[in-house]
C-alpha positions in Angstrom: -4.2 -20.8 12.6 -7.0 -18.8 11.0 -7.0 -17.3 7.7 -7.8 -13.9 9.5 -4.5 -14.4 11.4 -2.4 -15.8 8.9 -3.1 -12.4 6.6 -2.5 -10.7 9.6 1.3 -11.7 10.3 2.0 -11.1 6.4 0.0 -7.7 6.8 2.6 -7.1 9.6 5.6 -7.8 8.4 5.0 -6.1 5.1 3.8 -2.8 6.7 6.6 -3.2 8.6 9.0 -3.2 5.4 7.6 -0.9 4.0 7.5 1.5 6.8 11.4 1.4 7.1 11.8 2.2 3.3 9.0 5.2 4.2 11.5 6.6 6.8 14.2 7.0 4.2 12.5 9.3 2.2 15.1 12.0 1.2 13.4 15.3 1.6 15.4 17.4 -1.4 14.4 14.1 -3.6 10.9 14.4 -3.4 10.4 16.2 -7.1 13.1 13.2 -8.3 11.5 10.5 -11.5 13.8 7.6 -12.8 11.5 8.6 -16.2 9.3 11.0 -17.6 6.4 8.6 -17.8 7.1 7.5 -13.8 5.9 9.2 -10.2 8.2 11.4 -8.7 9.6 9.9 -5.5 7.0 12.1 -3.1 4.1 11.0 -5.0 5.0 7.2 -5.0 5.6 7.5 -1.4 2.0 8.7 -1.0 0.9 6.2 -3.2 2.4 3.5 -1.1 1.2 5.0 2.3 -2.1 5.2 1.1 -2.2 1.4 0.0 -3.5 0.3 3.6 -6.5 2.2 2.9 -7.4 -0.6 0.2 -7.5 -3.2 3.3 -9.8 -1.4 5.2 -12.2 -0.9 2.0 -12.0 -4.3 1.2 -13.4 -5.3 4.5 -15.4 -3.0 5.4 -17.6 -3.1 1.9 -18.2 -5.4 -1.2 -17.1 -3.0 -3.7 -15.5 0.2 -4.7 -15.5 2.4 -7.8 -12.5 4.3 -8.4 -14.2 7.0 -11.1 -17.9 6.8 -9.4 -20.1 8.1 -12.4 -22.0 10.2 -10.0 -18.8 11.4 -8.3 -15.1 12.9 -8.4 -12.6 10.2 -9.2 -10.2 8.7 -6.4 -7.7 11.7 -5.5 -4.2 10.9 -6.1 -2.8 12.6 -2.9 -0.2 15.5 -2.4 3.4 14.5 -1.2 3.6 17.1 1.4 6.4 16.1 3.9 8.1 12.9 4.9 6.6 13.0 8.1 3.0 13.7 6.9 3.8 10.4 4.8 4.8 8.6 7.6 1.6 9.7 9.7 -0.6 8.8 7.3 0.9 5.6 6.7 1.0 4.5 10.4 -2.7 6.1 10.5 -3.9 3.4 7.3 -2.0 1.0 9.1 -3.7 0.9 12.3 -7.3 1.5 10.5 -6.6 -1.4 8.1 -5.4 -3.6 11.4 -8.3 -3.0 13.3 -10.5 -3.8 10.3 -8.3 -7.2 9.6 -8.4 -8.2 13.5 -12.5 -7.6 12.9 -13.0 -9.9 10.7 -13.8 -13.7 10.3 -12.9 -16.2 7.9 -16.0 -16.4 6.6 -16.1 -13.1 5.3 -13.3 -13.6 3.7 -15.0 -15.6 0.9 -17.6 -12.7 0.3 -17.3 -11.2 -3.1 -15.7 -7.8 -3.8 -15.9 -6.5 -6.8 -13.8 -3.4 -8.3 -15.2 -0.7 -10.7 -13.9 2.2 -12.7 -16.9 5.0 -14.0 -19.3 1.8 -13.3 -18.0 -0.5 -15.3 -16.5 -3.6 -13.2 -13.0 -4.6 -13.6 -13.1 -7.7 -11.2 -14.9 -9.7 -9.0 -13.1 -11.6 -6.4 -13.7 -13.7 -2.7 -12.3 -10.5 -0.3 -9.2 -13.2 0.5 -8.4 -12.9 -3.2 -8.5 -9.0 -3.6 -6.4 -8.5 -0.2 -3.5 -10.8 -1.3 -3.6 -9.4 -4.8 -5.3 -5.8 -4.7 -3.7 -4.9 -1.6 -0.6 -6.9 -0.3 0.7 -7.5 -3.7 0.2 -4.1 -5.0 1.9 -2.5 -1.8 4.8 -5.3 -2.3 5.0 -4.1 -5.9 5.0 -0.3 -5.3 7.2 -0.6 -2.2 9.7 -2.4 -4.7 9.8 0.6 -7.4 10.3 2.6 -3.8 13.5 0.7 -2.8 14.5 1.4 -6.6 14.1 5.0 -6.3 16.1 5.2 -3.7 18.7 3.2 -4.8 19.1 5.6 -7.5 19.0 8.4 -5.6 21.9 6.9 -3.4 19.9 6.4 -0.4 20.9 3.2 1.5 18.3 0.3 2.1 17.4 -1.4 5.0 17.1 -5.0 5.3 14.0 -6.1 4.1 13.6 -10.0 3.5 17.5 -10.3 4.4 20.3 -8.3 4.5 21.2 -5.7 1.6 23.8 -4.3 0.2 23.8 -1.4 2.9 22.8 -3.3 5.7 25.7 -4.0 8.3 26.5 -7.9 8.3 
């Protein structure tokens, strides 16, 4: 089994996860924080369906500057509806695919290299910044998802077993 391939069954069965977490998405919730200091629950869900898009970058350049110096900054993105979450999520999903199936190994060693307003944060082999930048971060963001929605009552499907909601 390739590398390509092996990152592609993880990049599966994650989106996959995190897609059935997506679909829970309580519409009179959206506006909901756990804190002050945290996301509401419509603009982590865009956050989270939006993390696909760091695949595609990854892959399909050798760096990206989130405040360009001669540019606007990133956009955060608007919750707008569930279902524009979802779309947009199965839309990064299928881009970030199709730019994963692309690819060699080889590539996969090529630098990649992160920058904010031009100064560079890090420099990793592309292998490195999809399992960290983009896997783990999706992992870590679809957790404080499942969170939210725990607090906001809303039962959780299985994700790497059975939960407390899920039928035996």
């Amino acid at each position: 089994m390739t590398l390509v391939e092996m990152l592609l069954a993880e990049f599966d069965r994650e989106t996959a996860v995190s897609r059935r977490l997506l679909e829970r998405i309580p519409p009179d919730r959206t506006s909901w924080r756990p804190h002050a200091k945290s996301w509401t629950l419509g603009e982590l869900s865009v956050h989270l369906a939006r993390l696909p898009t760091w695949v595609t970058a990854t892959l399909r350049g050798t760096e990206f500057d989130m405040e360009p110096p001669d540019g606007p900054p990133l956009p955060r993105g608007v919750f707008e509806s569930a279902s524009a979450t979802l779309a947009a999520f199965d839309r990064h999903v299928a881009e970030a695919r199709a730019a994963l199936t692309s690819t060699i190994d080889a590539e996969l060693d090529v630098p990649w290299t992160l920058r904010k307003a031009g100064e560079v944060l890090f420099t990793m082999p592309r292998a490195a910044v999809l399992r960290t930048f983009a896997f783990n971060h999706s992992i870590h963001h679809r957790g404080q998802l499942s969170v939210y929605l725990r607090l906001c009552d809303v039962p959780l499907p299985p994700m790497y077993g059975p939960t407390a909601d899920a039928e035996p």
